[in-house]
N, C-alpha and C positions, 0 to 999 in steps of 0.2 A: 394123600397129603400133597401139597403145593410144591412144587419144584424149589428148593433154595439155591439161588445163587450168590446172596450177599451176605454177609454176617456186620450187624452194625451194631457196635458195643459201647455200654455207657463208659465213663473213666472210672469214678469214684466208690470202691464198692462193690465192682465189676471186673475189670481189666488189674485196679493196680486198689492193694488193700489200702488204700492213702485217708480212709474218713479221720481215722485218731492222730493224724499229723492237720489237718483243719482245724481240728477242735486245739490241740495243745498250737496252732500260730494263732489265733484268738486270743487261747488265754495269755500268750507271749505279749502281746500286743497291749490287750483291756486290762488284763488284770496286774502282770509284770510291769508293765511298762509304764499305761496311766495309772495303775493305784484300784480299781471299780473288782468290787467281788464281783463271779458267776455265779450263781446259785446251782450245785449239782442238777445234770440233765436239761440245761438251759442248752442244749445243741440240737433238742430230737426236733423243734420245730424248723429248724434249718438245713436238714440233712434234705440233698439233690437241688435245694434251691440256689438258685445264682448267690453268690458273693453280696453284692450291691444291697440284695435282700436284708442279707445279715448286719449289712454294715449299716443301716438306713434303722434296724432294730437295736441295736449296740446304742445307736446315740441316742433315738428315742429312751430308754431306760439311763443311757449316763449322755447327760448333755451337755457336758462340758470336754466329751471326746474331741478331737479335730475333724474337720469337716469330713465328710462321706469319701473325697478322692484322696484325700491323705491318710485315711486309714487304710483305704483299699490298698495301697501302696506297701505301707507298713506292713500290712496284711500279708499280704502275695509275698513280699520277699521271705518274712518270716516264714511261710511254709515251705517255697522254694528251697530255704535254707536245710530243713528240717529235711526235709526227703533226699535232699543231694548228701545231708551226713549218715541219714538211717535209710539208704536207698536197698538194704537189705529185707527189711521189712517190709515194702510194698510188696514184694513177689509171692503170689498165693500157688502153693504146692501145685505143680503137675500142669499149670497153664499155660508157660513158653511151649511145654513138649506138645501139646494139642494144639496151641496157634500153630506149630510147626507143620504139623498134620494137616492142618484145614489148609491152609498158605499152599501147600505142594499138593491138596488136589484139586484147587485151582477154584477154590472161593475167594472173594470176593472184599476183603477186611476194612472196615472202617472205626473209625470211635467217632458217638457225638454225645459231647458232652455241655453241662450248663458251667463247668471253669471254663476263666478265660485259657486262650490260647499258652500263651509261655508258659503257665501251670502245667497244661495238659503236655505239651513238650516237654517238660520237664521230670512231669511224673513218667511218662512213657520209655523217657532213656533213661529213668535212674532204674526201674524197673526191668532194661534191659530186654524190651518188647515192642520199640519203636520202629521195627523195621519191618514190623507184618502188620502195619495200619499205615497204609499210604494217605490216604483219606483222613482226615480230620476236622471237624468241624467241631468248634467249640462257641460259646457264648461271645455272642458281640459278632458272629458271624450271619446271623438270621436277622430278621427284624424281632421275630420272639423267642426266650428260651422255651424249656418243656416246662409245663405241659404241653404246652402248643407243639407242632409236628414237624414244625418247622425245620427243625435240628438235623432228625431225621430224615426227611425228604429231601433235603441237601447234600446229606451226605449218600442218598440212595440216588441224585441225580449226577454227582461226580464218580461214582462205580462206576455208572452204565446200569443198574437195574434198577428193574419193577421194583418199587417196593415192596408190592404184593409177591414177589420172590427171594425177599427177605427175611432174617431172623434179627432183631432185635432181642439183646443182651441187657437185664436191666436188674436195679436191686432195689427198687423204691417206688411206690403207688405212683406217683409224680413221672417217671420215667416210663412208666408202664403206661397210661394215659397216653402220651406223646408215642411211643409205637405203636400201642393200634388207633392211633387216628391217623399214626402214619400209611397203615392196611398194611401192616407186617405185623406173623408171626411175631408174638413175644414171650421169650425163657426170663423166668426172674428167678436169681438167686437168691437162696436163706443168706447171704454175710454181713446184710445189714439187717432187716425185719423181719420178722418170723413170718412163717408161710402162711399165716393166718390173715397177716396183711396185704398179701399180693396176690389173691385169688382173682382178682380181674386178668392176671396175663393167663396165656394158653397151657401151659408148660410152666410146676414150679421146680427145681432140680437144685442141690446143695448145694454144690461149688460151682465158682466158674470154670473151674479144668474140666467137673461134670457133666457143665451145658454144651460147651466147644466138644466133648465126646460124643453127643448126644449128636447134635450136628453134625457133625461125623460121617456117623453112621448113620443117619437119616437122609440129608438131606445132599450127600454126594451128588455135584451133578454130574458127573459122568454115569451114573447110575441111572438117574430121574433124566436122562435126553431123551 
């Protein structure tokens, strides 16, 4: 196995359990707020894609929404909101203790994510795990989100590593794409699709306190020097 030195983690999904605060600042917004039903399951085609995506399909279906930047607006604070009151809820069993572990033997921690920035910020310190991902690269930082590689390679060029001696953290087909075209290792976890869907990455493992374990004990570099 390839030496790891960097650990690069998606946000949503992955790092901070935040997808069921997306979907209810949506329906905060669409459905609360202008009035437009969702129709149950009207989210699976949105899940890892940028924001703008969603918002660009919102109007398309109710077009009498406000324009694309004023929803996005709406949008963003409404979830910013929701996570800063249920900032309890984003934290997935056992994964600060293992980011702790990887941080002190001296990997390498990033997130790159398709949220924008202040989201990503925001989920990160309500989640109470912002301080072992120095690195951050979020959408609107590339010129492409993922799938494109972009994301990733960015945030493997602010580390200091090889890609190729990276582990990419992901929980979605979309995300998996964008790390191995990044030439990194990629773990995807079951907490959004079932493992039936993510057979393209290298590695499928249950949780993400499971894959940062895994990591671990794999891919030490003091071990692999």
């Amino acid at each position: 196995m390839r030496r790891i030195e960097g650990v690069m983690c998606d946000l949503d999904g992955t790092v901070c359990d935040s997808e069921w605060a997306h979907i209810l600042a949506w329906e905060k917004i669409v459905h609360h707020k202008y009035g437009f039903r969702l129709e149950e399951g009207w989210d699976l085609d949105y899940i890892g894609k940028p924001d703008d995506y969603a918002a660009r399909a919102m109007r398309n279906n109710f077009p009498a929404l406000p324009e694309t930047d004023v929803l996005l607006r709406e949008r963003h604070e409404a979830y910013r909101g929701i996570i800063t009151e249920k900032a309890e809820l984003l934290r997935y069993p056992g994964l600060r203790e293992e980011l702790e572990k990887l941080s002190a033997a001296g990997f390498k921690l990033a997130v790159g994510t398709n949220s924008p920035l202040e989201n990503t910020l925001t989920a990160l310190r309500s989640a109470g795990i912002d301080k072992y991902f120095p690195v951050v690269v979020a959408y609107g930082m590339t010129e492409r989100g993922k799938p494109a590689p972009e994301i990733y390679l960015e945030a493997a060029r602010r580390l200091g590593v090889d890609p190729a001696q990276a582990v990419v953290v992901e929980d979605t087909p979309i995300g998996i794409a964008a790390g191995k075209a990044a030439g990194a290792i990629v773990i995807a976890v079951t907490t959004t699709n079932p493992a039936s869907v993510l057979s393209d990455a290298d590695l499928v493992i249950e949780s993400p306190a499971a894959a940062m374990a895994w990591i671990g004990k794999n891919g030490d570099p003091a071990k692999r020097a």
